[in-house]
C-alpha positions as CSV (number, residue, x, y, z in Angstrom):
1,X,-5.6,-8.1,-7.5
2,X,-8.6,-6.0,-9.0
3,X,-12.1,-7.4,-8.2
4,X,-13.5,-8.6,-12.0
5,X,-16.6,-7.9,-11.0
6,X,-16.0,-3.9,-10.5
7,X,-14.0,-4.6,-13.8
8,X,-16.9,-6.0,-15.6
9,X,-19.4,-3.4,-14.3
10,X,-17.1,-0.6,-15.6
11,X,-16.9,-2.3,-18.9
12,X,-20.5,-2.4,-19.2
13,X,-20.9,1.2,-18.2
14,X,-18.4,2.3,-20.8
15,X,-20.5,0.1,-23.8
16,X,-23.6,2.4,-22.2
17,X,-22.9,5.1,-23.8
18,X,-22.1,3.6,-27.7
19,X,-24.7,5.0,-30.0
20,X,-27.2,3.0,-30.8
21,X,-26.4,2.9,-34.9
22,X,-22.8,0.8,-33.2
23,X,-25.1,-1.7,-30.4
24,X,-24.6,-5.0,-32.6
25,X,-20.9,-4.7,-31.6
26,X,-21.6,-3.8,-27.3
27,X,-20.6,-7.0,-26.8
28,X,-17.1,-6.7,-28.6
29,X,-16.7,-3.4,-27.0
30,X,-17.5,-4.7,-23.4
31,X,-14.8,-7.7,-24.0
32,X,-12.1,-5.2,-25.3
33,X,-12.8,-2.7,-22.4
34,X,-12.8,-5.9,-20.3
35,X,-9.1,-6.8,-21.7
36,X,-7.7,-3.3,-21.8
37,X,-9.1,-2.6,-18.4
38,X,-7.1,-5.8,-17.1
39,X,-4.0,-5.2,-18.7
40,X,-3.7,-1.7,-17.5
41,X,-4.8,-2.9,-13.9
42,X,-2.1,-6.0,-14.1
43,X,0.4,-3.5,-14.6
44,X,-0.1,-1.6,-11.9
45,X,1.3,-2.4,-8.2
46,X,-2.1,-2.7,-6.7
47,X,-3.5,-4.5,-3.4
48,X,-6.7,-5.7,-2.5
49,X,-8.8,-3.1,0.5
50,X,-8.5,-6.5,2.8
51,X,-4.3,-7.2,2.4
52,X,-4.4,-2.6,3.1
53,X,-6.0,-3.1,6.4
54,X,-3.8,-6.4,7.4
55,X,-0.7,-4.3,6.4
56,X,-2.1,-1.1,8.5
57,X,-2.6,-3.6,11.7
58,X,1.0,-5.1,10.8
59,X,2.5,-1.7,11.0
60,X,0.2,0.1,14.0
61,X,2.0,-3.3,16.3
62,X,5.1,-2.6,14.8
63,X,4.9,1.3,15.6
64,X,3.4,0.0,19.5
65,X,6.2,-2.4,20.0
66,X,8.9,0.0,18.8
67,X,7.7,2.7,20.6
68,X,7.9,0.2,24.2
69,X,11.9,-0.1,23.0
70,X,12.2,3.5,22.7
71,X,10.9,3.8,26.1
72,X,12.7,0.8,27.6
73,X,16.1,2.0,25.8
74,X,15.9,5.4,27.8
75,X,15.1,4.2,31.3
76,X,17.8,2.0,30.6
77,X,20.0,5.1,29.6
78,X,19.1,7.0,33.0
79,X,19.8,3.9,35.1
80,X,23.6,3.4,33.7
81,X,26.4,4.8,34.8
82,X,27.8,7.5,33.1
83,X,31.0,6.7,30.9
84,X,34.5,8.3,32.3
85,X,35.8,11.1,30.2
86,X,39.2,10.6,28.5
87,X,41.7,13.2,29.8
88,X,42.8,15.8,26.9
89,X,46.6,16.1,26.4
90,X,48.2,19.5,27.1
91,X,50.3,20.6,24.5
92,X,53.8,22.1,25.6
């Protein structure tokens, strides 16, 4: 999921700029960006940087290996015999 820390450091950035006449509450403001933050992240459909790279390895060996098929599939094509045509019926 979302890294807490990069969640907590945007909190704390957000409570930065609270006037100064509203800094007894900073802390209650950094715990409810904190929450909201989360919530909003927990909803959507995100992935860490690391599982991104393991899925982009996953799918560059999937591409190689599919692309050795492809290859195999049409030297296979050129090396079988071609199938016999059916006759067409005449029409009298």
């Amino acid at each position: 999921m979302f890294d807490s820390q990069k969640l907590d450091d945007l909190a704390k950035r957000l409570s930065g700029i609270i006037p100064e006449s509203l800094r007894e509450q900073k802390q209650e403001f950094e715990r409810k960006v904190y929450e909201v933050l989360q919530s909003g992240f927990s909803k959507l459909d995100l992935v860490t940087r690391e599982e991104f790279d393991a899925q982009v390895k996953v799918l560059a060996k999937t591409r190689e290996k599919l692309d050795k098929l492809e290859k195999h599939f049409a030297e296979l094509e050129k090396t079988k015999p071609p199938k016999p045509r059916a006759k067409a019926k005449k029409e009298d």
